[in-house]
N, C-alpha and C positions, 0 to 999 in steps of 0.2 A: 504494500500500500504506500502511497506516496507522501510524502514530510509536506504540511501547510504551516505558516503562519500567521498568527490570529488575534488582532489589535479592534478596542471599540474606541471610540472617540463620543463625547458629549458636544453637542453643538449648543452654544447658546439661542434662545429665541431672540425673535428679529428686535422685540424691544428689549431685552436683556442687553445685548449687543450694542444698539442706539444709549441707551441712558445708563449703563455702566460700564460698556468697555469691553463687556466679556468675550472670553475667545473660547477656541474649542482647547479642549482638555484631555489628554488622555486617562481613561478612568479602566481601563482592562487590556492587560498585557503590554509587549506580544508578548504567546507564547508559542509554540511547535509542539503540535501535534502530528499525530500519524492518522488517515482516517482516507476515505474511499474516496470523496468527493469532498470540493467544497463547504456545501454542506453541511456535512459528518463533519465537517471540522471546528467548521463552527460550535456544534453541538456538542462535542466532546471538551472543547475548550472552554466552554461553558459551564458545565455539569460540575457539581458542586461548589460554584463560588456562590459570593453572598451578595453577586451585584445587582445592584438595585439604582436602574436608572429608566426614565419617562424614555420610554420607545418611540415617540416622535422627536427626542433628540439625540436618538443614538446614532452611529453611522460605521458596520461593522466592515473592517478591512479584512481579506480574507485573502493571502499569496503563498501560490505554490513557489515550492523549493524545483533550483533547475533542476532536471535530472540528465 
């Protein structure tokens, strides 16, 4: 199975951004995982963390390893 790497980002909302500044944040990972697909790797890199963030500001990076 193939090696991904697997990073989420929090986006500020569009007034968060305007009237304080905020920028995006790295808030999970990366980490390297091994998994079928995309995906799968998302899902495995996920699976038991504690992370807790609004899913309309999340924006998940998901890069395979060359082979």
């Amino acid at each position: 199975m193939p090696l991904y790497e697997v990073a989420i980002l929090e986006r500020p909302s569009k007034k968060e951004a305007e009237e304080e500044g905020a920028q995006e944040k790295l808030v999970f990972g990366p980490k390297a995982v091994v998994a079928r697909d995309s995906q799968g790797a998302v899902v495995a890199a996920v699976i038991g963390s504690d992370l807790k963030i609004n899913p309309d500001k999340m924006q998940v990076l998901v890069r395979p390893f060359a082979s």
